[in-house]
N, C-alpha and C positions, 0 to 999 in steps of 0.2 A: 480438522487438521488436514493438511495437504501430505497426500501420500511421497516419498522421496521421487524424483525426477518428475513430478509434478510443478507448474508453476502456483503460486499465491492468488489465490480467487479475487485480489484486489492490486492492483499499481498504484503509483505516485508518478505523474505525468511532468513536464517541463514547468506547469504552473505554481510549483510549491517553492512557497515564499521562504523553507526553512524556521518556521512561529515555533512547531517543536509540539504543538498541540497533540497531534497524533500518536508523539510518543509518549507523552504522559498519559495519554487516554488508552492507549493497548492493553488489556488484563494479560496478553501473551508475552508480551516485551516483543515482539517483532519486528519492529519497525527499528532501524539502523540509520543512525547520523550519517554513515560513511556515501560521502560524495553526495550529486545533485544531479538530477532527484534522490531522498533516500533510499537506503536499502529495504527491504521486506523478503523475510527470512517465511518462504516457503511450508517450513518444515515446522514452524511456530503458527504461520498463522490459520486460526480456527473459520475465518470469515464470517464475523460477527457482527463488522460494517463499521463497529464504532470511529474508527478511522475517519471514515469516508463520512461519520454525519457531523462529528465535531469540525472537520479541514472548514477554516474560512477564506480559504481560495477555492476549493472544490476543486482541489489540486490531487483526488485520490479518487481513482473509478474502477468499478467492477470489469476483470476480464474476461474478454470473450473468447473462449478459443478456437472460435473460428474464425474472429472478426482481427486479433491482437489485442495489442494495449491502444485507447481513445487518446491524441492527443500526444503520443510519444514521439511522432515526428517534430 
C-alpha cells in the first residue's frame, strides 16, 4: 500500500479505452471511473499489477519516479 503523499506504483495512460476491466479486476477497489484516464486511489493501491495484466489496451504501466508516468503526454 502506498504511503499518504505518495503516488500509486501504477498509472492509467491516455490509452484506456474506458472497458472497465481493471475495476472489476482490483481486490483493492482502487481504481476510479471518475474522468479519463481513471482515477487510481494511492492510498488503496497495493501494487499487485493485476490491473496492468488484465488492461486490453495496455493502457496501465508502472511508475517510475524518476522517469513520471510512460505515455501521459
Amino acid at each position: 500500500m502506498s504511503r499518504p503523499g505518495e503516488a500509486a506504483p501504477v498509472a492509467v495512460t491516455q490509452e484506456c479505452t474506458g472497458c472497465g476491466a481493471c475495476l472489476l479486476t482490483c481486490p483493492e477497489h482502487a481504481i476510479r471511473p471518475h474522468g479519463r484516464p481513471l482515477d487510481i486511489l494511492a492510498g488503496l493501491c497495493t501494487g499487485c499489477l493485476e490491473c496492468l495484466e488484465i488492461c486490453p489496451a495496455d493502457a496501465i504501466v508502472m511508475v517510475d519516479d524518476d522517469q513520471g508516468v510512460p505515455g501521459a503526454d
